[in-house]
C-alpha positions as CSV (number, residue, x, y, z in Angstrom):
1,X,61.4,151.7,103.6
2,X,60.5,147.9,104.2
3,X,62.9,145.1,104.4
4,X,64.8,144.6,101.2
5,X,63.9,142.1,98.9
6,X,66.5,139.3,98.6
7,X,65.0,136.3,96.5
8,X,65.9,137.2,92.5
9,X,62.8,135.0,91.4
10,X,60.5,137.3,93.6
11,X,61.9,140.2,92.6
12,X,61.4,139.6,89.4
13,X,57.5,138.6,89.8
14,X,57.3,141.8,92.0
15,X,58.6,144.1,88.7
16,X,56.0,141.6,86.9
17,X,53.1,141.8,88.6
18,X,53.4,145.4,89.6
19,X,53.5,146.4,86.0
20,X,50.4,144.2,84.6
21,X,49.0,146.0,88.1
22,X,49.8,149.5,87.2
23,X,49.0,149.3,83.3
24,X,45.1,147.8,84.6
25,X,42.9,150.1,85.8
26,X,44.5,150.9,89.4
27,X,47.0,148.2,91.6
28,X,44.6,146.6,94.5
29,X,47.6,148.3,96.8
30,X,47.2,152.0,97.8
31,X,50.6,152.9,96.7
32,X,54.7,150.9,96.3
33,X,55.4,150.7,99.8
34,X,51.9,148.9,100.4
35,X,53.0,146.4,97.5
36,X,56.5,146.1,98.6
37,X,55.6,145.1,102.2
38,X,53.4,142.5,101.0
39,X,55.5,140.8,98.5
40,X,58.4,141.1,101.1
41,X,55.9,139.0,103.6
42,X,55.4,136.1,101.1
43,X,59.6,135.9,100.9
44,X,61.6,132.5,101.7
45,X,64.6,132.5,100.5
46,X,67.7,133.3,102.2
47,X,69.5,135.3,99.8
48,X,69.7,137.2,96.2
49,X,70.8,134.5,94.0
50,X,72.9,137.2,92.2
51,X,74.5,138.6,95.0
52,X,72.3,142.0,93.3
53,X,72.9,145.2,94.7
54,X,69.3,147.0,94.5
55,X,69.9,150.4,93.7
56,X,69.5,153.6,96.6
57,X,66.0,153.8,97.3
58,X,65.8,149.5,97.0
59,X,63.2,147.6,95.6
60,X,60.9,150.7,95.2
61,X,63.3,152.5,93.1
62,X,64.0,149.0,91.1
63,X,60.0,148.8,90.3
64,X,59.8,152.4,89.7
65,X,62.4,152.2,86.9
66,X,60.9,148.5,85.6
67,X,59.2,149.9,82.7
68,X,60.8,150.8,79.6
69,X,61.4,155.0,79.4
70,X,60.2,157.1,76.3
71,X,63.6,156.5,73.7
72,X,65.2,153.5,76.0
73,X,65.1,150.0,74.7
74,X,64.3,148.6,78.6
75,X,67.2,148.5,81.6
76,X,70.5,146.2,81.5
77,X,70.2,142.2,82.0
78,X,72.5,140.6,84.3
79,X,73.5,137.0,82.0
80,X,75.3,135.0,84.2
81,X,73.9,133.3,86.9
82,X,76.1,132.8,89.4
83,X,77.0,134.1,93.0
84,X,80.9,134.1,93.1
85,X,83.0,137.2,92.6
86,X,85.0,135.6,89.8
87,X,85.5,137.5,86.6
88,X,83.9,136.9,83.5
89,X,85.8,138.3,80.7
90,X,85.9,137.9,77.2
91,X,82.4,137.8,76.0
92,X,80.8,136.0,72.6
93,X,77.3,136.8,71.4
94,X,75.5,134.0,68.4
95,X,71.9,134.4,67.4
96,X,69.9,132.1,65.8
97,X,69.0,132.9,62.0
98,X,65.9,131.5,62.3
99,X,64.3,133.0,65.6
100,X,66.0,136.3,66.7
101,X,64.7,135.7,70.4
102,X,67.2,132.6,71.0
103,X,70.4,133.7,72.2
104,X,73.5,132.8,73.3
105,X,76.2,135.2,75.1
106,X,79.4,132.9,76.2
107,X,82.5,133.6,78.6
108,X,85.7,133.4,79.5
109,X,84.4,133.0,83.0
110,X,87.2,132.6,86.2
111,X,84.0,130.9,88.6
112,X,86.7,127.8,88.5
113,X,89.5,130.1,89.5
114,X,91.4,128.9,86.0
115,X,89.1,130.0,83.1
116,X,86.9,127.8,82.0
117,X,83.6,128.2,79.2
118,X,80.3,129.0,80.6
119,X,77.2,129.6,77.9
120,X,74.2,131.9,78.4
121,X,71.0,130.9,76.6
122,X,67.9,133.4,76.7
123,X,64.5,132.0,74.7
124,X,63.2,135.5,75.4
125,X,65.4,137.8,73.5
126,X,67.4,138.4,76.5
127,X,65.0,139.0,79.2
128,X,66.4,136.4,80.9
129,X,69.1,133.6,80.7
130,X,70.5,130.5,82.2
131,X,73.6,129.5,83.2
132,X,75.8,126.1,81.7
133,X,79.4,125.0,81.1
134,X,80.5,124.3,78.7
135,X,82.1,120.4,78.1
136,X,86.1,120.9,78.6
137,X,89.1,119.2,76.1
138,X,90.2,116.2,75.8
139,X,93.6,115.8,75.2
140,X,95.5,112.6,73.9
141,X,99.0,113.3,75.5
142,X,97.4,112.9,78.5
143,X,94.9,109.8,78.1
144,X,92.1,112.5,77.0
145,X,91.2,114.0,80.2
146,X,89.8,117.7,80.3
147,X,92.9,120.2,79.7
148,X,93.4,122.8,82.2
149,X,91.9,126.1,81.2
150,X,89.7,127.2,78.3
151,X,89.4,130.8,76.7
152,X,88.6,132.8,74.0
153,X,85.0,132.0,73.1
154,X,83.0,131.5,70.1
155,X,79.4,131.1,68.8
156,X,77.4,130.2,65.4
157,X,73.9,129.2,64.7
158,X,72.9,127.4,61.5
159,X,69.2,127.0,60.3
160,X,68.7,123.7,61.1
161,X,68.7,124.1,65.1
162,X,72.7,124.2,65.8
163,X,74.5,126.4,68.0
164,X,78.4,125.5,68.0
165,X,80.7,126.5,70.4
166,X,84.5,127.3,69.4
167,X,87.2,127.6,72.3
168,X,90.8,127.3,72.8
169,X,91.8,125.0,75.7
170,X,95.8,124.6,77.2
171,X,97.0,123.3,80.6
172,X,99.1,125.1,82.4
173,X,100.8,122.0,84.5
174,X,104.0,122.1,86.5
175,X,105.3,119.3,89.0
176,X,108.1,120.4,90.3
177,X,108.5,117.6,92.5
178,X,109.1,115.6,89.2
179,X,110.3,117.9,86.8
180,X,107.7,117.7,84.7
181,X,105.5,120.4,82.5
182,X,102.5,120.0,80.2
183,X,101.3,123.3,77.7
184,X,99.7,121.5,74.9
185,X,96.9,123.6,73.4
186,X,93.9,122.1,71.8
187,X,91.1,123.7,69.7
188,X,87.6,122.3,70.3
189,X,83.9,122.6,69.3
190,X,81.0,121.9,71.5
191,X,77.7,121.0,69.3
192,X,74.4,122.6,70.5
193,X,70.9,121.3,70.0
194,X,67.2,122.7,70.5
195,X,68.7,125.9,69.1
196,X,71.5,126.1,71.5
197,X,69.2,125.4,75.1
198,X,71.7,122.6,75.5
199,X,75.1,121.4,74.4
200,X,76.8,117.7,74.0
201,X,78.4,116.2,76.6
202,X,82.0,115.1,74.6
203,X,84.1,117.5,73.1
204,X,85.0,117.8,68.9
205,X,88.8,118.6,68.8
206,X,90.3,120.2,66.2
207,X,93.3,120.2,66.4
208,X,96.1,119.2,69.3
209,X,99.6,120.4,69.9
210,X,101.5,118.4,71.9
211,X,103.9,121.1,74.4
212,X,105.3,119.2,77.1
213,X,108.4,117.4,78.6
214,X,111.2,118.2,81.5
215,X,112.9,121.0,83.3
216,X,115.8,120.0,82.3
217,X,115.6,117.4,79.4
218,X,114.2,117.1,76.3
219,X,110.9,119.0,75.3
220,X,108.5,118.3,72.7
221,X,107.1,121.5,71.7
222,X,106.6,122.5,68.1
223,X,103.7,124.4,68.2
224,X,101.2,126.3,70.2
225,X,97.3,127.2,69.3
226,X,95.5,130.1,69.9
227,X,92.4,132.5,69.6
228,X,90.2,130.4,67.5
229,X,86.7,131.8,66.3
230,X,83.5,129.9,64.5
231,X,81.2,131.0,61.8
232,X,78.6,128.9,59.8
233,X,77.8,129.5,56.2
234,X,73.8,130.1,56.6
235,X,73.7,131.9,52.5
236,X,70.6,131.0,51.3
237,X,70.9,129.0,47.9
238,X,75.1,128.9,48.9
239,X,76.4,125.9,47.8
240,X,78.2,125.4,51.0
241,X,75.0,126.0,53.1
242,X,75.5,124.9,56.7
243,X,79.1,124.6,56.2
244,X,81.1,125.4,59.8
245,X,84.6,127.2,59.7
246,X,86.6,126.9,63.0
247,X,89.6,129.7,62.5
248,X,93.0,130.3,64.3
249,X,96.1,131.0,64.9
250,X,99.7,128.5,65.1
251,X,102.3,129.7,66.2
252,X,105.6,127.6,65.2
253,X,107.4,127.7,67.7
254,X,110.7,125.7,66.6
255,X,113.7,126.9,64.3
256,X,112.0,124.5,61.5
257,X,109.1,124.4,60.0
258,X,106.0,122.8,61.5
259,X,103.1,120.8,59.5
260,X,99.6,120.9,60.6
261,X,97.0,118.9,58.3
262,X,97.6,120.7,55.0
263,X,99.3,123.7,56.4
264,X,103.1,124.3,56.5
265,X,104.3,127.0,58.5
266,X,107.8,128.1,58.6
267,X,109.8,128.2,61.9
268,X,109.4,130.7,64.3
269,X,106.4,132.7,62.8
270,X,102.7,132.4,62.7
271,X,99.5,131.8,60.5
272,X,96.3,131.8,60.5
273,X,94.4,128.2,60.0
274,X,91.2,127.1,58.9
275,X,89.5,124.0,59.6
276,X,86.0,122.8,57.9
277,X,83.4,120.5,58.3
278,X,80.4,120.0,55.7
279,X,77.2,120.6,58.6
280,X,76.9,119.6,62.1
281,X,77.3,116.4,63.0
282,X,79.6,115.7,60.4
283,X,83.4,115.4,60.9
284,X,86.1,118.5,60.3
285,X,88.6,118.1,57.7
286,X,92.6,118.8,58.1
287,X,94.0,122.4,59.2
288,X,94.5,124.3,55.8
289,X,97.0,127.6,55.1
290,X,94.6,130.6,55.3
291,X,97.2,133.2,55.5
292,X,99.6,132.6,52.7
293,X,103.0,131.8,52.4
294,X,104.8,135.8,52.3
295,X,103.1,137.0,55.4
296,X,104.5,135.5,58.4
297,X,103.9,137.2,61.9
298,X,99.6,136.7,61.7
299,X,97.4,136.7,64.2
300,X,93.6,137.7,65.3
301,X,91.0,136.5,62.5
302,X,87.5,136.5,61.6
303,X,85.6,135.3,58.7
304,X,82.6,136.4,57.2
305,X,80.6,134.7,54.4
306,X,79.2,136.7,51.1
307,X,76.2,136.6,49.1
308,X,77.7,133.7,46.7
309,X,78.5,131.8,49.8
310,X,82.3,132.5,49.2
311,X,84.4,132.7,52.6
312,X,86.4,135.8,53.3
313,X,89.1,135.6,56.2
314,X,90.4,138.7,57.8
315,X,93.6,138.8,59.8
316,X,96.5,141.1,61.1
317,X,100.1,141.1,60.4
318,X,102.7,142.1,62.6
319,X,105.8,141.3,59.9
320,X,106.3,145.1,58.9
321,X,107.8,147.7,61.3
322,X,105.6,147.5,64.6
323,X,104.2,149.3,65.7
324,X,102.8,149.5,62.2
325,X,100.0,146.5,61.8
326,X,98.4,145.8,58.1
327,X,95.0,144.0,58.0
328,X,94.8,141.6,55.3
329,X,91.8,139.9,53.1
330,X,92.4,136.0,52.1
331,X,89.0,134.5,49.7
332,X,88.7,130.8,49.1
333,X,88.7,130.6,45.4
334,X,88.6,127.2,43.3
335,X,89.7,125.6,46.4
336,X,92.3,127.3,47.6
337,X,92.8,130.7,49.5
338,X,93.7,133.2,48.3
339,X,95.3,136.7,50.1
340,X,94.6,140.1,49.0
341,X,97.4,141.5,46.9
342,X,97.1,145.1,49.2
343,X,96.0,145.2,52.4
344,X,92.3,146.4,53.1
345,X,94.1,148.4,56.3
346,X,97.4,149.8,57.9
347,X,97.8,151.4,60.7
348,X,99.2,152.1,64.4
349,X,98.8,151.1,67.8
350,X,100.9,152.3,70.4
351,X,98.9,152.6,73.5
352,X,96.3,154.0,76.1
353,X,95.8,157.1,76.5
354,X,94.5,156.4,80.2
355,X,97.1,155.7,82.7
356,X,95.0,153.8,85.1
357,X,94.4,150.7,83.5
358,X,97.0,147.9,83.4
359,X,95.1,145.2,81.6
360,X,96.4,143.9,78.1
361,X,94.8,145.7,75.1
362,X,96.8,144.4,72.0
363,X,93.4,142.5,71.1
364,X,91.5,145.4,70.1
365,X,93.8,145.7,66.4
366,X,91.8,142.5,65.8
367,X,89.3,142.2,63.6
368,X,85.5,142.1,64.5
369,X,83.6,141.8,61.2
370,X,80.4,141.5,60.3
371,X,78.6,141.0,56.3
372,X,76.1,142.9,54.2
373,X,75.7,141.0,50.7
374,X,79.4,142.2,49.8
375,X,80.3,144.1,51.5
376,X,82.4,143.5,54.7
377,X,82.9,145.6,57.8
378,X,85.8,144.9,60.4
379,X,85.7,147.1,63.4
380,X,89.6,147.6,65.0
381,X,90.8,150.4,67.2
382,X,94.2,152.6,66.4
383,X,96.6,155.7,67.5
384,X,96.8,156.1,64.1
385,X,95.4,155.6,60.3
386,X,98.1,155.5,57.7
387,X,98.3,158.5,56.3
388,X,96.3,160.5,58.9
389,X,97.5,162.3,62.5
390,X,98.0,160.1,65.1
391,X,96.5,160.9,68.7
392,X,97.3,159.7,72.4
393,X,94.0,158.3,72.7
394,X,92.6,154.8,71.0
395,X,90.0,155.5,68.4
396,X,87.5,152.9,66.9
397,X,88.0,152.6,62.9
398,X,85.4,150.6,60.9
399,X,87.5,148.9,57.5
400,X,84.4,149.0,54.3
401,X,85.3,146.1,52.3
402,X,83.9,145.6,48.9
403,X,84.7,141.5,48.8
404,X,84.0,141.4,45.1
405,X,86.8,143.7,44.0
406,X,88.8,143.9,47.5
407,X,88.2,148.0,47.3
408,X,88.6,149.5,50.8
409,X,88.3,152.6,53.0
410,X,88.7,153.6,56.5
411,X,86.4,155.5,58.9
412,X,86.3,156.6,62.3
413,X,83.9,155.8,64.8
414,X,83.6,157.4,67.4
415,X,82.4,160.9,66.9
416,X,83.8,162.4,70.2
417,X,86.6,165.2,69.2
418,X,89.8,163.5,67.8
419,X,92.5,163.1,70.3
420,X,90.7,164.4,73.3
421,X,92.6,162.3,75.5
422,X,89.8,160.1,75.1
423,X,90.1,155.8,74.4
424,X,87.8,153.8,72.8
425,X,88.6,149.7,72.6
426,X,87.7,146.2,72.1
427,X,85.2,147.2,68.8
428,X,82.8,144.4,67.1
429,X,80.8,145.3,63.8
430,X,77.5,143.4,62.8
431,X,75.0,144.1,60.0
432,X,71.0,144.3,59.8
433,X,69.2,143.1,57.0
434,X,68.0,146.4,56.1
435,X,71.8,147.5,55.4
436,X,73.0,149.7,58.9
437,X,75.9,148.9,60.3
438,X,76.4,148.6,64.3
439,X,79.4,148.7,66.1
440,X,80.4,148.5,70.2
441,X,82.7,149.2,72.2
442,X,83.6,150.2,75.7
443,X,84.5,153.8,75.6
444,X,85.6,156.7,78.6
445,X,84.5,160.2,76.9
446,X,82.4,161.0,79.6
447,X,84.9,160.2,82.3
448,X,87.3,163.4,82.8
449,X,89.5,161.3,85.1
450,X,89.8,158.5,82.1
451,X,88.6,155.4,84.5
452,X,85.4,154.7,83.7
453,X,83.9,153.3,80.7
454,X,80.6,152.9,79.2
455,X,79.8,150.4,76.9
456,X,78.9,151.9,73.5
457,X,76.7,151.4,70.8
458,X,76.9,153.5,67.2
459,X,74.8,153.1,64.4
460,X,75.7,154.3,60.4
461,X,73.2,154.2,57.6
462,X,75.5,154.9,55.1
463,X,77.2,152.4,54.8
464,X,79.9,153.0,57.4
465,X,80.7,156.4,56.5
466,X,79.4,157.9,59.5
467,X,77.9,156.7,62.9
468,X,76.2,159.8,63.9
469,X,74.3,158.0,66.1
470,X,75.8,156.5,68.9
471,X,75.5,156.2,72.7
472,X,76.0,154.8,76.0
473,X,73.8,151.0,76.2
474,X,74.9,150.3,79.5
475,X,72.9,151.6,82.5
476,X,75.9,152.9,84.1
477,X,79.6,153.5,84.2
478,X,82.3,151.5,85.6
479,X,85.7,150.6,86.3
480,X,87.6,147.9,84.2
481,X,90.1,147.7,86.5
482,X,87.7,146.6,89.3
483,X,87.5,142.9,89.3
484,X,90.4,141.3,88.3
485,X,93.9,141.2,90.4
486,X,96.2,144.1,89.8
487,X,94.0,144.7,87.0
488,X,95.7,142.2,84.8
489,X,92.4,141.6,82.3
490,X,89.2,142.8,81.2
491,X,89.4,140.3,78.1
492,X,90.7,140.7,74.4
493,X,87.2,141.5,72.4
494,X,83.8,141.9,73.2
495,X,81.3,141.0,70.8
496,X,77.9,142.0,69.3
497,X,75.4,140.5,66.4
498,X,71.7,141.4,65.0
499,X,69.4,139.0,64.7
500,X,66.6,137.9,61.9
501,X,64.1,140.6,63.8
502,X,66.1,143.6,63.6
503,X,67.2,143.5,67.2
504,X,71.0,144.3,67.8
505,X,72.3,142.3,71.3
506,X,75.1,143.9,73.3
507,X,77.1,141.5,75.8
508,X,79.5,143.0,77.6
509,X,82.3,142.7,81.0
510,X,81.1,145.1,83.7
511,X,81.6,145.9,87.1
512,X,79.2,148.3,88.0
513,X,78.8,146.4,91.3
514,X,82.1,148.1,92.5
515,X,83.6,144.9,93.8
516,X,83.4,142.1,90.5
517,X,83.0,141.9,86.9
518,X,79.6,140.3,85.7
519,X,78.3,140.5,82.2
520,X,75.5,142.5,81.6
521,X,73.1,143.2,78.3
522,X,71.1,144.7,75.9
523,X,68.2,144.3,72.9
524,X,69.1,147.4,71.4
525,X,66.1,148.4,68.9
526,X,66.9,151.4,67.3
């Protein structure tokens, strides 16, 4: 075999030109290796901007595989951009409502060694992407310089050109020579532009907690923020078109109760917050009580929009007798929200069947919902549905909402034979326009040692009854724990959406190189 290709932009062309080659009437070359050689002759650059592993076999067995396979949608897409070994986990996907070819995957990315936002844009409908940060906080305790760490990503497009990026960022700051600690926690907004190529250089906050003080004396900490998510009311003929709803959760934190904006949260519990602005560009109005005033332990939301244009939140609670967890419904009506009298869901989560992972996992009970007209579907996995058997294994549930009369029913997911040792985590639900659902996950079934996932895509046209069709999207296999230090995290949920076209994209954390975790994806078209 020649020399190995090492320049990512050549490689590229090579797949390029050697299939507009092969699909014409015969390639000038005589066969691959002829090709190979040449292109390898023409090559400058000193290294694979990926850091890339070719497969065995090396660039010819990467051009052999190039073109798409009778049944498969086309080979996995490497997003990020970058060389370092630094995880990226946590992974947001937005698509623009108006051209299902611009998309934008975001991370909780570790290039920085504290985690910090970096945004993905592809203009090709994930054939290929670039690689940007995203602006960091500015917090006024501290004369509005960036905070320490970001996490837990979000994405929304509206119609007019807008991407918006949601995050949670905190410092983690500790001067022992002084005494002195910072935690304050700050939700912020990043406006995008040119449907979300590029993204404003000064952050929007949100909302700012103050956490900081002594060792030893006083401390000023009331409150802390977390896992905050963004969607945008894109209805057509909604009378809150373009309206943008930035969603999470405050934890009070003191033995009395703590006021945010509009919201009053009694001490030592949590709620789930909303805060709204009218379209982009335009200011966001005070926190606001999303979650009621009887449930007090909530946490992990998402909010979905209906045909009327009416907001529907969905969140857990962790007040009843863990580890039992409901899932509740709260609806903005005349102004104010509203929570569900029953919950849509109940059910239990007690662990991992697989005893070789040590990461945290307690984000998979969360909510990932997507909309059809109505009806709502939230994607969560379980040990147990109330009601049912429980098994060692996590399985992926889909919750069927009707959000006109609240009406819901559970299914399973995964098709694999209940409690076969099997897990299944991290779940997201979207919606097409022609009424399937699709939901992901990463899953080991095909692992007998429990260690490797796949990344996994189902598909139900029946309204989420069934998803007899499901299967592996990612090329390969791979070890979560790989990646990360002692195997301390591979993220708390991993998203997917459809686009105008039909197209389903699939982002996910993967580490197929054996030594890091990357994020890879895929148009899924079926």
């Amino acid at each position: 075999m020649t020399k190995i290709l090492r320049a990512t932009f050549a490689g590229a062309l090579a797949i390029v030109l050697w299939g507009q080659l092969a699909t014409a009437q015969g390639p000038p070359f005589k066969d691959l290796d002829s090709f190979v050689k040449y292109v390898n002759s023409h090559i400058k650059a000193p290294f694979d901007r990926d850091s890339a592993r070719l497969p065995v076999g090396g660039l010819k067995a990467l051009l052999k595989n190039a073109a798409p396979k009778a049944g498969v949608t086309g080979q996995n897409v490497k997003v990020n951009r970058d060389r370092d070994p630094w995880p990226k986990a946590e992974i947001a996907v937005g698509l623009d409502p108006t051209n299902g070819r611009n998309v934008v995957v975001m991370s909780n990315d570790f290039r920085e060694n504290y985690d910090h936002m970096f945004y993905h844009v592809s203009t090709s409908g994930g054939g290929g992407w670039t690689d940007d940060s995203m602006v960091g906080g500015a917090d006024p305790v501290t004369g509005f310089i960036p905070l320490t760490f970001q996490s837990d990503p979000g994405v929304a497009f509206d119609t007019r050109g807008h991407s918006m990026l949601s995050t949670i960022t905190g410092n983690l700051i500790f001067d022992f020579n002084s005494g002195y600690e910072n935690l304050d926690t700050e939700i912020e907004v990043a406006e995008g532009f040119a449907h979300g190529i590029y993204t404003q250089q000064f952050p929007i906050p949100i909302d700012d907690q103050p956490c900081s003080g002594t060792f030893t004396g006083p401390f000023n900490c009331a409150a802390q923020l977390d896992k905050p998510l963004i969607t945008i009311d894109n209805v057509p003929g909604s009378p809150n078109n373009g309206t943008i709803y930035v969603y999470y959760t405050l934890f009070c934190v003191q033995p009395t109760p703590c006021t945010d904006g509009n919201a009053t949260v009694p001490g030592f519990s949590s709620a789930i917050l909303v805060a709204t602005s009218p379209g982009a560009g335009l200011p966001f109005g005070p926190p606001e009580l999303v979650s009621g005033n009887t449930l007090t332990q909530e946490q992990f939301s998402f909010l979905v929009v209906d045909s009327r244009g009416t907001p529907h939140m969905f969140f857990d609670d962790f007040s009843g007798n863990f580890p039992t967890i409901t899932m509740w419904e709260s609806t903005l009506k005349g102004g104010a929200w509203v929570v569900s009298r029953q919950p849509v869901a109940t059910f239990r989560f007690l662990r991992f069947s697989s005893v070789n992972w040590f990461f945290r996992i307690a984000g998979t009970v969360a909510p990932g919902c997507g909309i059809q007209e109505d009806t709502a579907y939230c994607a969560f996995s379980a040990n147990q549905i109330a009601g049912g058997p429980p098994e060692s294994g996590l399985s992926v549930y889909v919750a069927v909402v009707n959000t006109e009369t609240g009406a819901s029913s559970i299914h399973r997911v995964n098709n694999d034979p209940f409690n076969d040792g099997s897990d299944h985590f991290f779940p997201w639900a979207t919606t097409k326009a022609d009424g399937s659902v699709y939901v992901g996950w990463y899953d080991d079934r095909n692992d007998p040692f429990n260690t490797k996932v796949q990344y996994f895509v189902g598909k139900s046209t029946d309204r989420g009854k069934t998803f007899p069709m499901q299967m592996p999207v990612s090329d390969t296999s791979f070890n979560p724990c790989i990646g990360f230090p002692l195997c301390g995290f591979f993220g708390d949920y991993t998203q997917i959406a459809a686009g105008p076209d039909g197209v389903v994209h699939a982002a996910w954390s993967d580490t197929r190189d054996g030594a890091s975790m990357q994020i890879w994806s895929q148009a899924i078209n079926w």
